[in-house]
N, C-alpha and C positions, 0 to 999 in steps of 0.2 A: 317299263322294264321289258326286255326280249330275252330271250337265250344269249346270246355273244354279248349283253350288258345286263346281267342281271344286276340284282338289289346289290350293291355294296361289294367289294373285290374281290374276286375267286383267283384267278391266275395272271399274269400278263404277257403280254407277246411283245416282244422285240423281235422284230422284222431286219435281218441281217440287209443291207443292200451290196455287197462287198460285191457280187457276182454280178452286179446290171452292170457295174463298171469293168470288169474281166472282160464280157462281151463287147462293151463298146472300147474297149481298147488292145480286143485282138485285131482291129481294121483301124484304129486310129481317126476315128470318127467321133461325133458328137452323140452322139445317137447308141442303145437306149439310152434315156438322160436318169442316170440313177439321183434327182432330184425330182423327178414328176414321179419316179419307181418310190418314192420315200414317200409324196403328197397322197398318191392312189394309197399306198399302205395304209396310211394313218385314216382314211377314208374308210377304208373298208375292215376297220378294226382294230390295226396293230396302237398297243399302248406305248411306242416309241421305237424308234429308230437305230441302229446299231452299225457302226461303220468300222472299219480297223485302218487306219492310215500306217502302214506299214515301211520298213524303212525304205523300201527300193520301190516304191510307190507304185506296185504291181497291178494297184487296181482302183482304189480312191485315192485322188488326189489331193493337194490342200487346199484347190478350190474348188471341191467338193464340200470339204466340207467349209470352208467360210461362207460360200453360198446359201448350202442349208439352214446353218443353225437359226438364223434369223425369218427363216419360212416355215419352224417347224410349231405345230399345234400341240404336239403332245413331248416328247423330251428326246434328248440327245444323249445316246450311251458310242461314245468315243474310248473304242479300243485301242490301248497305243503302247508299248514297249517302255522299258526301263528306263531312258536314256534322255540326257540335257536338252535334243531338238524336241523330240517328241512331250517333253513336259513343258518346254517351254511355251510350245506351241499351242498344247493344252489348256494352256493358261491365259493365253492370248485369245483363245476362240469361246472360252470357258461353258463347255457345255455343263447340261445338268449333273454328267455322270462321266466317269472315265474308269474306266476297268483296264486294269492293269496286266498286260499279257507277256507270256516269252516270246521271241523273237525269234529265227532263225534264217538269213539269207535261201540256202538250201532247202529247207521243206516248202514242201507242195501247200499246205494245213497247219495250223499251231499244232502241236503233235503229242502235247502234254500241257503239266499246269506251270505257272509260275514256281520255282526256287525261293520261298520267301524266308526258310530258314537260311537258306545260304548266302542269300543277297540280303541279307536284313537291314545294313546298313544304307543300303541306297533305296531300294523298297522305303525304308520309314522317310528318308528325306524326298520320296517324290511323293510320298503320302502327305507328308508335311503343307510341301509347296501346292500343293492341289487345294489339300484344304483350305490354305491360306487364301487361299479367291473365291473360296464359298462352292468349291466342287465337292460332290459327293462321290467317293473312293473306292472299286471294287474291285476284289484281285480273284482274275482267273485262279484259280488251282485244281491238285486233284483231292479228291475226297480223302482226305489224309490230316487225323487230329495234330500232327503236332504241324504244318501247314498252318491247319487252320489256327491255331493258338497262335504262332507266330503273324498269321494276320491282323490277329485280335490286340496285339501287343503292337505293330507297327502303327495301332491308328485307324487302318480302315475300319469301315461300319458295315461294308459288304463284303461277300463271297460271293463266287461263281465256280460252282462244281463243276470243274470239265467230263461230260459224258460220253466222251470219245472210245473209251476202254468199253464199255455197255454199249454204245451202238456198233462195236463188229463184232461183240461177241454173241452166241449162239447157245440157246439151251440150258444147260446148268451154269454152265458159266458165264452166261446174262443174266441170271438169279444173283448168283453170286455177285456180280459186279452191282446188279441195282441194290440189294441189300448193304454192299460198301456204301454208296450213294445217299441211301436212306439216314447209315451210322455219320456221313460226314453233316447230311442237314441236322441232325439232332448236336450234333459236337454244336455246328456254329450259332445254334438256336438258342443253347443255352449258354453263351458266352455273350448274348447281347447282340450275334449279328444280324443282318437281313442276309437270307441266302436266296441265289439264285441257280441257274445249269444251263448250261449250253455244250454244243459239238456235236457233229453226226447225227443229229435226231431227225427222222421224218415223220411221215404221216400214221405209219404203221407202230414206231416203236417207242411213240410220243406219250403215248397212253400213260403206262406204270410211272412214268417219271413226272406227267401232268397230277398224277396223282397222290402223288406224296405232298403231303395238308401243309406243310409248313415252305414249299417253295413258294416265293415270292413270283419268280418272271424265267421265262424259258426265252432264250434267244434262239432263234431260227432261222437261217438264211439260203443256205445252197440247195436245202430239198421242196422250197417254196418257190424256188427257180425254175428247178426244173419240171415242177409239177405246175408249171405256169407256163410254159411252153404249150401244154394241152389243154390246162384249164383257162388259162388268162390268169393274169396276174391278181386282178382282186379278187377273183374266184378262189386261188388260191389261197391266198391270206385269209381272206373269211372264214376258207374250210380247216386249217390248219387250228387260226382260235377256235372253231367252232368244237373241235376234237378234244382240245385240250381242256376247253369249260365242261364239255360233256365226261371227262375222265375225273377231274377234280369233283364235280358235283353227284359222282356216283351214277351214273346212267347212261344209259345206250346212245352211243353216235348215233345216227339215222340214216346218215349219209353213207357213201360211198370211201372209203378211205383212199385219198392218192396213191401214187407211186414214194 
């Protein structure tokens, strides 16, 4: 047993890679290979993987991830949109996990949660065909009960609280946002779901949200990037899990906290 693997499961990390491949395709290069970035992860802690193949394939490609899945040790959480290519697709590479995101050509960042009351009808039929191949089903949203119920009724078995709203807020109004946060795990925890969180979270703001007892996995990607620019990459990753088990288990980091 260590600290970043103690006795039985405290927290997990999902290791976004979405940004090794930004970089290596502002120069249209091979190079970083965000599959050796996905190999060092899992290496140096991360309990799986998180890519978003997005529609205008901004940054992972499709051979990215067909490459992957079959080199990967610990699991594959493929983020992908609403839509016939993207599920098909999904189905064909059949990772362990697919979380279900909104979409938008125009933003910069997913920028909110999935629409699941509004899109119910297609939402439940990609949940459907997901399941049907033995994938397990998570849908981005925001901490929002009737969301979440409408998730719980589509089928899936997971949530992922978007914590996009809590990482730019400030002050009382990051209280207030992590306290929504805390109302949305307890909605999904007691309808039977697994819940997760991801968006904007770094080293610093990781803490209160690593420490809510009933999230399951924190996905993190762009702020393990750039705090890997100075630390190294599995420096990173290590230090990030290391923040998050030290949050959940109730006790003082030791370390230095990134950027």
């Amino acid at each position: 047993m260590s600290f970043l693997h103690p006795a039985g499961p405290v927290i997990d990390l999902g290791v976004n890679i979405d940004h090794i491949a930004t970089v290596r395709n502002a120069r249209g290069t091979v190079y970083p290979d965000p599959i050796r970035a996905a190999l060092l992860a899992e290496q140096a802690g991360a309990d799986l993987i998180t890519l978003h193949l997005r529609e205008d394939r901004r940054h992972i490609k499709d051979a990215d991830v067909l490459a992957l899945r079959p080199q990967l040790a610990t699991r594959m959480n493929l983020e992908a949109a609403v839509t016939r290519e993207m599920i098909d697709f999904a189905c064909q590479v059949k990772p362990q996990d697919v979380c279900l995101v909104p979409e938008r050509r125009e933003e910069v960042t997913t920028e909110g949660g999935l629409d699941v009351v509004r899109h119910y009808k297609e939402v439940e039929a990609a949940v459907r065909q997901l399941k049907a191949e033995g994938i397990r089903v998570s849908l981005f949203i925001d901490a929002d009960e009737q969301q979440i119920e409408a998730s719980r009724a589509v089928g899936a078995t997971v949530i992922e609280l978007h914590t996009g709203r809590y990482a730019e807020a400030e002050g009382e109004e990051a209280l207030r946002e992590l306290e929504r946060i805390e109302a949305g795990v307890h909605a999904g925890v007691t309808r039977g779901l697994r819940v997760n969180a991801g968006h904007g979270l770094h080293y610093t703001n990781v803490q209160p949200v690593a420490a809510i007892r009933d999230i399951h996995e924190l996905n993190i990607g762009h702020a393990i990037v750039a705090h890997a620019l100075f630390a190294g990459w599995e420096s990173a990753v290590r230090e990030m899990k290391a923040i998050m088990v030290a949050a959940r288990l109730g006790v003082q980091y030791a370390g230095k906290a990134g950027a």
